[in-house]
PDB file of N, CA, C and O in Angstrom:
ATOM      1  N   UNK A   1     108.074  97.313  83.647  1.00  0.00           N
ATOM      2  CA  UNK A   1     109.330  97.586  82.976  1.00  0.00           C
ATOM      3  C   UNK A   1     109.554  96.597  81.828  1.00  0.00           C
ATOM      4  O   UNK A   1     110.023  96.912  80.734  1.00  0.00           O
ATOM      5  N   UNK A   2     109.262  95.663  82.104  1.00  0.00           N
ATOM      6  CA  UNK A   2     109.344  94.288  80.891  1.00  0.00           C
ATOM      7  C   UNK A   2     108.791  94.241  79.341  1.00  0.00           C
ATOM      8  O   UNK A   2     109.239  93.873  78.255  1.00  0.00           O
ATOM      9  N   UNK A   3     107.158  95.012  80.008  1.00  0.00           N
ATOM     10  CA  UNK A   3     106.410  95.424  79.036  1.00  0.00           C
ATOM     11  C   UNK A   3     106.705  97.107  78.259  1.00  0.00           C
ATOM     12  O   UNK A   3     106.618  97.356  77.057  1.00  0.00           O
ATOM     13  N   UNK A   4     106.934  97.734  78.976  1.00  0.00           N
ATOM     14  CA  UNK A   4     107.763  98.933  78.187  1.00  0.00           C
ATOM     15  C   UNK A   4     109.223  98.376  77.570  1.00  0.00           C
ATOM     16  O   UNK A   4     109.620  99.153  76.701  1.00  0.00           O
ATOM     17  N   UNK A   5     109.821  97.629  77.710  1.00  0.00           N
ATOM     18  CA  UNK A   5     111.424  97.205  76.852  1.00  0.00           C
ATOM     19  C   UNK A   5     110.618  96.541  75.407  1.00  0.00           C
ATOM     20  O   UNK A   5     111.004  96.804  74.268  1.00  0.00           O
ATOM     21  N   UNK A   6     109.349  95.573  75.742  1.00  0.00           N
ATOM     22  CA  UNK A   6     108.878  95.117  74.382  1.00  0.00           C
ATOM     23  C   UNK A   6     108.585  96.104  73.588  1.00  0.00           C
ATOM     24  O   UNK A   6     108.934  96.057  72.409  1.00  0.00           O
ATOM     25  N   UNK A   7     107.707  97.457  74.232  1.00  0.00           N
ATOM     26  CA  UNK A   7     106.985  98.461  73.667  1.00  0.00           C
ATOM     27  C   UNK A   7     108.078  98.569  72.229  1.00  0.00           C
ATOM     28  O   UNK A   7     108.116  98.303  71.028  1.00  0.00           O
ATOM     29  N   UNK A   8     108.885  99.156  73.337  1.00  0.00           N
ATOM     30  CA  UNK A   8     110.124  99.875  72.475  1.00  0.00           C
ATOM     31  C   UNK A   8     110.686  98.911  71.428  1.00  0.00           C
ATOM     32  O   UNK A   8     110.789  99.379  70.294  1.00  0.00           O
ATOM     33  N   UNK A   9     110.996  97.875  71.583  1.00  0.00           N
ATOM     34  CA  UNK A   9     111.539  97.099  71.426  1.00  0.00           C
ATOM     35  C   UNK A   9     110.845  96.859  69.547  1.00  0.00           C
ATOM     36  O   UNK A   9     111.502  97.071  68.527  1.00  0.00           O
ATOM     37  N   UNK A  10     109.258  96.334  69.621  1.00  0.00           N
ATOM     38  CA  UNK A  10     108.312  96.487  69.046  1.00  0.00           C
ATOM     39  C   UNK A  10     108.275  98.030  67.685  1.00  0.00           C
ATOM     40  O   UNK A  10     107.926  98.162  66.512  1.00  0.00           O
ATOM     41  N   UNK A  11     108.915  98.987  68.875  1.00  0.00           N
ATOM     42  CA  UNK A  11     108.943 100.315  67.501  1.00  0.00           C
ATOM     43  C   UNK A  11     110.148 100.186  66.865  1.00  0.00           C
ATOM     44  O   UNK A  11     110.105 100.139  65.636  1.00  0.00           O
ATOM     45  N   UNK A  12     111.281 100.114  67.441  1.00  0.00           N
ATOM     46  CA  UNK A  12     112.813  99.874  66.385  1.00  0.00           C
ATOM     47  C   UNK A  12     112.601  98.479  65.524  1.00  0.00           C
ATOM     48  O   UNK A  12     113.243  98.301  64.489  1.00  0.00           O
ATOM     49  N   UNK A  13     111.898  97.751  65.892  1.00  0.00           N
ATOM     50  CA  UNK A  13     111.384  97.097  64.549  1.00  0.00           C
ATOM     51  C   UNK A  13     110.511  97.171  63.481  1.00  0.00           C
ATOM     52  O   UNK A  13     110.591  96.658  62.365  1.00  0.00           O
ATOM     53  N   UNK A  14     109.805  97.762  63.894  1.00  0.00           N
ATOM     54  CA  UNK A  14     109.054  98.605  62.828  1.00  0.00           C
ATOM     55  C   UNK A  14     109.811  99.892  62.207  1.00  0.00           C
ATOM     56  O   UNK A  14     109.661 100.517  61.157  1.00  0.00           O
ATOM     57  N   UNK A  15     110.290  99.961  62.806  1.00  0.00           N
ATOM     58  CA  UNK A  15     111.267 101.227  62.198  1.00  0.00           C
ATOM     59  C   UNK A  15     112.181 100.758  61.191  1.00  0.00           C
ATOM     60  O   UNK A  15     112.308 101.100  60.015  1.00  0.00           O
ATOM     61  N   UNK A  16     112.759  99.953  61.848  1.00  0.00           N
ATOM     62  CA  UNK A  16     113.878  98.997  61.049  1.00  0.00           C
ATOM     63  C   UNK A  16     113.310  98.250  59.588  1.00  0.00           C
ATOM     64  O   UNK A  16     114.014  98.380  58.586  1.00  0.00           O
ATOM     65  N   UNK A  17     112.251  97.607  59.514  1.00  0.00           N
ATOM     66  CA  UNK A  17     111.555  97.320  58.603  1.00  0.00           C
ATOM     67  C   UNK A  17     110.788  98.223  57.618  1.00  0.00           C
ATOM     68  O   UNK A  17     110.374  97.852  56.520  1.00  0.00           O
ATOM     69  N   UNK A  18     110.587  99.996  58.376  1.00  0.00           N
ATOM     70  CA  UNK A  18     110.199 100.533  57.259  1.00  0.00           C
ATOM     71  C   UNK A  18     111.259 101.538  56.466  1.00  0.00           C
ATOM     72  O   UNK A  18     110.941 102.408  55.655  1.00  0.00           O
ATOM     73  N   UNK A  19     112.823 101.140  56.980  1.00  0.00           N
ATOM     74  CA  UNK A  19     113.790 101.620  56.735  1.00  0.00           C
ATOM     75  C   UNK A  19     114.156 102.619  57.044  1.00  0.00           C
ATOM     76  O   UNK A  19     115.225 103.013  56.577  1.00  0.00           O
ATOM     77  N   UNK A  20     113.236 103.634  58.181  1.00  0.00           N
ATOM     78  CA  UNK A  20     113.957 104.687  59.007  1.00  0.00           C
ATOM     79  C   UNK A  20     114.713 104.399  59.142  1.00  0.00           C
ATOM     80  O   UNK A  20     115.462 104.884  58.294  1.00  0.00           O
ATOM     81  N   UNK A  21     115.374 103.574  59.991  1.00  0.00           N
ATOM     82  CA  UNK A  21     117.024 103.768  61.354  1.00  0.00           C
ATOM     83  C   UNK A  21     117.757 103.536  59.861  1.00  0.00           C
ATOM     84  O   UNK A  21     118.905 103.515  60.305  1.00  0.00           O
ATOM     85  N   UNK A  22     117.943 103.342  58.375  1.00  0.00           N
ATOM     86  CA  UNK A  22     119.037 103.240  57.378  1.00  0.00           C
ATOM     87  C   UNK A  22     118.913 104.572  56.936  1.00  0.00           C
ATOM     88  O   UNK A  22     119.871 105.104  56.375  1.00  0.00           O
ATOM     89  N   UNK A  23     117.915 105.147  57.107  1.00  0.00           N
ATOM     90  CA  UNK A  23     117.753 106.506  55.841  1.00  0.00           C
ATOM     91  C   UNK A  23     118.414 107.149  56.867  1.00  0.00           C
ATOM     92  O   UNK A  23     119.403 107.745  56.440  1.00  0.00           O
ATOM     93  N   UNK A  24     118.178 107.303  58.550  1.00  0.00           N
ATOM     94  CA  UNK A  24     118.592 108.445  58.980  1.00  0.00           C
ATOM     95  C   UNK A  24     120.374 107.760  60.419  1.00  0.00           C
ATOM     96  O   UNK A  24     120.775 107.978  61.563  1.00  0.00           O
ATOM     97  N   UNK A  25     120.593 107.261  59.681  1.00  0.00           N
ATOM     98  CA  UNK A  25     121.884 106.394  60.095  1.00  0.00           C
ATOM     99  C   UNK A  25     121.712 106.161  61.360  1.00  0.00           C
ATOM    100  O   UNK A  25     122.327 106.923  62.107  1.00  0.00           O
ATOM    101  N   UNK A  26     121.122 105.415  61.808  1.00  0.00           N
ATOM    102  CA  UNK A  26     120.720 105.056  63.444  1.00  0.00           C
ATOM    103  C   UNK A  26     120.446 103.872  63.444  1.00  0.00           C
ATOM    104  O   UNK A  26     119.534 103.640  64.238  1.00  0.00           O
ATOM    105  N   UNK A  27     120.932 102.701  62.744  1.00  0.00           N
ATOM    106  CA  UNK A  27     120.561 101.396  62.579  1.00  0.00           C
ATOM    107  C   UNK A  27     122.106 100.759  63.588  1.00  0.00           C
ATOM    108  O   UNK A  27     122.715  99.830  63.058  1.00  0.00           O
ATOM    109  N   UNK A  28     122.411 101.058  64.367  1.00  0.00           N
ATOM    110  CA  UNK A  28     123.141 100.943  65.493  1.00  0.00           C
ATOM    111  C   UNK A  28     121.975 100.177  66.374  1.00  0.00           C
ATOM    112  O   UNK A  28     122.048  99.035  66.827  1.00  0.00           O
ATOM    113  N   UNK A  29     120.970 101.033  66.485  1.00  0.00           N
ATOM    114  CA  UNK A  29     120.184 100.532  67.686  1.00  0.00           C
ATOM    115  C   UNK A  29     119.382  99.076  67.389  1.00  0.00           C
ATOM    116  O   UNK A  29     118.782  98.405  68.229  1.00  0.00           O
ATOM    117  N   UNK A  30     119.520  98.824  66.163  1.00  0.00           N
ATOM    118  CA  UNK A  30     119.144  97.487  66.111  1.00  0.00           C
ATOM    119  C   UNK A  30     120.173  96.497  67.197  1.00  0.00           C
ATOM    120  O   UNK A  30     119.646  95.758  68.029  1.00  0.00           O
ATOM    121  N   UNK A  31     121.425  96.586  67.079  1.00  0.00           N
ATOM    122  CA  UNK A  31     122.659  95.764  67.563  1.00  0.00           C
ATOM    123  C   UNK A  31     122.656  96.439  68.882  1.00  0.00           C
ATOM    124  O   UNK A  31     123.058  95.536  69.617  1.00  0.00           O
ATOM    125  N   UNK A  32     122.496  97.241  69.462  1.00  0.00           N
ATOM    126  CA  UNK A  32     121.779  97.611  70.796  1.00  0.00           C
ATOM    127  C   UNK A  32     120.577  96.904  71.466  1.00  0.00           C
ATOM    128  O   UNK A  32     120.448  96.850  72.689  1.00  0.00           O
ATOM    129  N   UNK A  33     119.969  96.528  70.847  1.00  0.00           N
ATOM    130  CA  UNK A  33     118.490  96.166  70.624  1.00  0.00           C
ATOM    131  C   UNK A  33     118.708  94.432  71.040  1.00  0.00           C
ATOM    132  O   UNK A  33     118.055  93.790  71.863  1.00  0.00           O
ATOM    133  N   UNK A  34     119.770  93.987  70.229  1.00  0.00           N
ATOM    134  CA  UNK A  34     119.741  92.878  70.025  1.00  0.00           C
ATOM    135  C   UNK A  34     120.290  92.562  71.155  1.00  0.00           C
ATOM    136  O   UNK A  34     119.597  91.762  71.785  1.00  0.00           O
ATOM    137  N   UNK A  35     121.270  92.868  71.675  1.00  0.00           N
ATOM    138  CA  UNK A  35     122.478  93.046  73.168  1.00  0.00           C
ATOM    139  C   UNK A  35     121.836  93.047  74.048  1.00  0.00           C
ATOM    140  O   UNK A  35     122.313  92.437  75.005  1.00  0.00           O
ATOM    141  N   UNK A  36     120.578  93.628  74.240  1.00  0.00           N
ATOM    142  CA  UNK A  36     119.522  93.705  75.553  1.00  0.00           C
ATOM    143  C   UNK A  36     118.671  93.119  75.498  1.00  0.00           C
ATOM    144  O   UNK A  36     117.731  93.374  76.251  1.00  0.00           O
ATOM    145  N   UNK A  37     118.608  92.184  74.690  1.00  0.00           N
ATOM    146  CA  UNK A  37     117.002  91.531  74.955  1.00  0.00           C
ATOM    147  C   UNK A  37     117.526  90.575  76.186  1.00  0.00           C
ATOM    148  O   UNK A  37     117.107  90.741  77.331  1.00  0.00           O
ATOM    149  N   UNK A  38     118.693  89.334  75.763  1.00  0.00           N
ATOM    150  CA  UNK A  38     119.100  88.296  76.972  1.00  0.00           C
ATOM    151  C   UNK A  38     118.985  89.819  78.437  1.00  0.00           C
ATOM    152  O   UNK A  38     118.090  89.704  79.274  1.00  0.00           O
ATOM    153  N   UNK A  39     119.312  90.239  78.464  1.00  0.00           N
ATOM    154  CA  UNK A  39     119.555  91.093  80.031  1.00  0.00           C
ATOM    155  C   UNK A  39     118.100  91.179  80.565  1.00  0.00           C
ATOM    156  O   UNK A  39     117.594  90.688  81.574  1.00  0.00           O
ATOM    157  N   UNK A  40     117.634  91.877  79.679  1.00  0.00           N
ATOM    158  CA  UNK A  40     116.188  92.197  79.969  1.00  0.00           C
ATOM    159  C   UNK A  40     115.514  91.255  80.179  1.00  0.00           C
ATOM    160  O   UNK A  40     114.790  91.347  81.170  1.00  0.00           O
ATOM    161  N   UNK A  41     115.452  90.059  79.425  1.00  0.00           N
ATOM    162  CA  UNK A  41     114.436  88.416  79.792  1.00  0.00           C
ATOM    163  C   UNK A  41     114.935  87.799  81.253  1.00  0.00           C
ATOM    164  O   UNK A  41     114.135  87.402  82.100  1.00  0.00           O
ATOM    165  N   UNK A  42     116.215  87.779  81.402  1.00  0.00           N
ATOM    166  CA  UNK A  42     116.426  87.568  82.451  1.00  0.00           C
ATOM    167  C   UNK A  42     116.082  88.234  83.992  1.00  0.00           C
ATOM    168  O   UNK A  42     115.403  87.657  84.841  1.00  0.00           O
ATOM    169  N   UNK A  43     116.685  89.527  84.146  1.00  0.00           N
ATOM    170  CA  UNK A  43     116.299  90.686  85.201  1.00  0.00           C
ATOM    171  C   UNK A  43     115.171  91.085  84.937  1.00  0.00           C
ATOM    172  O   UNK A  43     114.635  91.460  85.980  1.00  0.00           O
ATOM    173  N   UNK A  44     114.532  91.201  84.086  1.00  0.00           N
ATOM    174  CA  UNK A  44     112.831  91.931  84.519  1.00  0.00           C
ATOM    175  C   UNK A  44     111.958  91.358  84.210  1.00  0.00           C
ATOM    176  O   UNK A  44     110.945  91.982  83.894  1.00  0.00           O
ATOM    177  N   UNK A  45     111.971  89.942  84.169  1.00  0.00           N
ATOM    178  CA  UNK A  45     110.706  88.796  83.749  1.00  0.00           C
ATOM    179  C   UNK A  45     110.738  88.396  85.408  1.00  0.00           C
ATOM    180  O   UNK A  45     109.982  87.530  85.849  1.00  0.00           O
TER     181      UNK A  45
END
């Protein structure tokens, strides 16, 4: 589970950097993104 949250984690940044999530207004999930990493390092490490 730890390693699938990076997976993902790994594509909305690449996404984010090739400016998908701005072109198609979904750059929310960055600040989603950002909100779950502490939860996730903690509970599933």
């Amino acid at each position: 589970m730890f390693y699938a949250f990076y997976g993902i984690a790994i594509v909305i940044l690449v996404l984010h950097f090739t400016g998908w999530l701005k072109r198609n207004n979904v750059e929310w999930i960055m600040l989603v993104l950002a909100i779950a990493v502490f939860p996730a390092v903690i509970f599933l490490k």
